[in-house]
C-alpha positions as CSV (number, residue, x, y, z in Angstrom):
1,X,81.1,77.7,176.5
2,X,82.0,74.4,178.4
3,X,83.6,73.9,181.7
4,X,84.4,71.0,183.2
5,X,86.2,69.9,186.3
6,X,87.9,66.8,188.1
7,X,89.5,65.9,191.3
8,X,91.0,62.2,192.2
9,X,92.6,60.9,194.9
10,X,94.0,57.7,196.3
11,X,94.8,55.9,199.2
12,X,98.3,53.5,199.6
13,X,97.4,50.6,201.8
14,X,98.6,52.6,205.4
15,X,96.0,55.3,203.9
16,X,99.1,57.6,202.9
17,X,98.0,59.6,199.8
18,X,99.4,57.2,196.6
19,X,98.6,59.3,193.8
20,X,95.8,62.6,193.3
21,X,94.9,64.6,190.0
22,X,92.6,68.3,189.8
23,X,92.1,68.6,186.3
24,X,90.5,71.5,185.1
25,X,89.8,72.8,181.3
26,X,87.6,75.3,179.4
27,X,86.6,75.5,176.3
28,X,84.9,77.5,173.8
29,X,83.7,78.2,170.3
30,X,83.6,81.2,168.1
31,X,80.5,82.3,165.4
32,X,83.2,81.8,162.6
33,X,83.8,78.4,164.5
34,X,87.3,79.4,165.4
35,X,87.7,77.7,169.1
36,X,89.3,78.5,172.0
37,X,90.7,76.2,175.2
38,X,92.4,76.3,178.4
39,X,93.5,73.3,180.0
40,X,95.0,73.0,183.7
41,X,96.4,69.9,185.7
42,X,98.3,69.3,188.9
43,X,98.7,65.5,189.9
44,X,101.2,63.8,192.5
45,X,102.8,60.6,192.4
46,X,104.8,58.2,194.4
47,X,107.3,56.8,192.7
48,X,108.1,53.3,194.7
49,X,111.2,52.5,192.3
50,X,113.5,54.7,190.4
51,X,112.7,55.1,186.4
52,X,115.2,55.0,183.5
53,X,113.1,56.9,181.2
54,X,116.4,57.1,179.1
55,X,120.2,56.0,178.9
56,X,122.1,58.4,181.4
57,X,118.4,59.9,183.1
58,X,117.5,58.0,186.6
59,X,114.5,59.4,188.4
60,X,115.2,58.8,191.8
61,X,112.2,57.2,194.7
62,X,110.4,60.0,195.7
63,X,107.5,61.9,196.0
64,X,106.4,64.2,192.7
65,X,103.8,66.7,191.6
66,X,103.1,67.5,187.9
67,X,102.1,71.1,186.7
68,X,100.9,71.2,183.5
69,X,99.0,74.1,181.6
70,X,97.8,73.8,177.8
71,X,96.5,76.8,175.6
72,X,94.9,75.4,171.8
73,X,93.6,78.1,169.5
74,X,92.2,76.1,166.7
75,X,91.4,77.7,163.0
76,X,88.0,76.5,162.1
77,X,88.4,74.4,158.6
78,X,86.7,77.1,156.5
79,X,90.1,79.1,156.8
80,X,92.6,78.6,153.9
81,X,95.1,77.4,156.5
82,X,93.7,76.0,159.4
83,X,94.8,73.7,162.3
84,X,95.4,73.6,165.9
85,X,98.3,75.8,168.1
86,X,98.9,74.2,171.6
87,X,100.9,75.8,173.8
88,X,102.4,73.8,176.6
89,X,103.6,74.8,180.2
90,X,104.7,72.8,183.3
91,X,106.9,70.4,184.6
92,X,107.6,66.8,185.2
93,X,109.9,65.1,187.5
94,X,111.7,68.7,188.3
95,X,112.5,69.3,184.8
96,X,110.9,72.3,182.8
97,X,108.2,71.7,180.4
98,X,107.7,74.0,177.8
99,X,106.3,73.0,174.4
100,X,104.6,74.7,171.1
101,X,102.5,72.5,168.3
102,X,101.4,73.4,165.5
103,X,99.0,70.7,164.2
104,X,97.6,72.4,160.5
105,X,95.6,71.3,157.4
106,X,96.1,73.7,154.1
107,X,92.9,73.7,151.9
108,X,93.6,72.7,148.2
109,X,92.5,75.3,146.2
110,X,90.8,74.3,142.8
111,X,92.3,75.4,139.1
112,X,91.8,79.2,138.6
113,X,91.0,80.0,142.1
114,X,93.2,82.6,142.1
115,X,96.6,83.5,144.4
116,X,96.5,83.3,147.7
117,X,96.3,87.1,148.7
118,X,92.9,87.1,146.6
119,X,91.8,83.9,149.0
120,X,92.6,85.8,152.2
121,X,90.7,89.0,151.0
122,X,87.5,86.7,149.6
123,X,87.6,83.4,151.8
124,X,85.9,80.2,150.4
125,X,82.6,80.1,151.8
């Protein structure tokens, strides 16, 4: 199991906060080598001009905090199908972030290995 932890934070010039971040995560890995980790960060920002992120979207000069929370459940490679699902939760500039990724690999099986249902019941070793 792994833990770690962060905490930044820094001054404007009249020793107002200009930006912070807590990061947090924790991670961990399975006897099958299946892993599992948790990811948490909250950061604040000034934003000292407004942002067109996009034709039509102006983010307006202001002060913002970011909430962001990641879940990964990663298949270990000796799976048939393996990757990565992330699920994402937070938001950004007041808008809702909510996001699920799939990132896989799918093992090529060799000639005669059989159908698929005969893979999951006897998994390459």
């Amino acid at each position: 199991m792994f833990y770690k932890a962060s905490y930044d934070y820094y001054e404007d010039p009249n020793h107002g906060p200009e930006s912070r971040a807590a990061y947090g995560a924790m991670r961990m890995e399975f006897s099958n080598s299946d892993q599992w980790a948790f990811e948490f960060s909250r950061l604040f920002g000034k934003l000292n001009a407004r942002l067109v992120p996009a034709t039509g979207v102006t983010v307006p000069v202001g002060a913002y905090e970011f909430t962001q929370s990641r879940d990964l459940d990663t298949l270990s490679p000796a799976r048939p199908v393996s990757g990565t699902l992330q699920l994402t939760y937070g938001g950004c500039y007041g808008y809702p972030l909510r996001a699920i990724r799939w990132r896989g690999i799918r093992a090529t099986l060799p000639d005669g290995a059989g159908d698929l249902a005969q893979l999951l019941r006897h998994p390459i070793r």
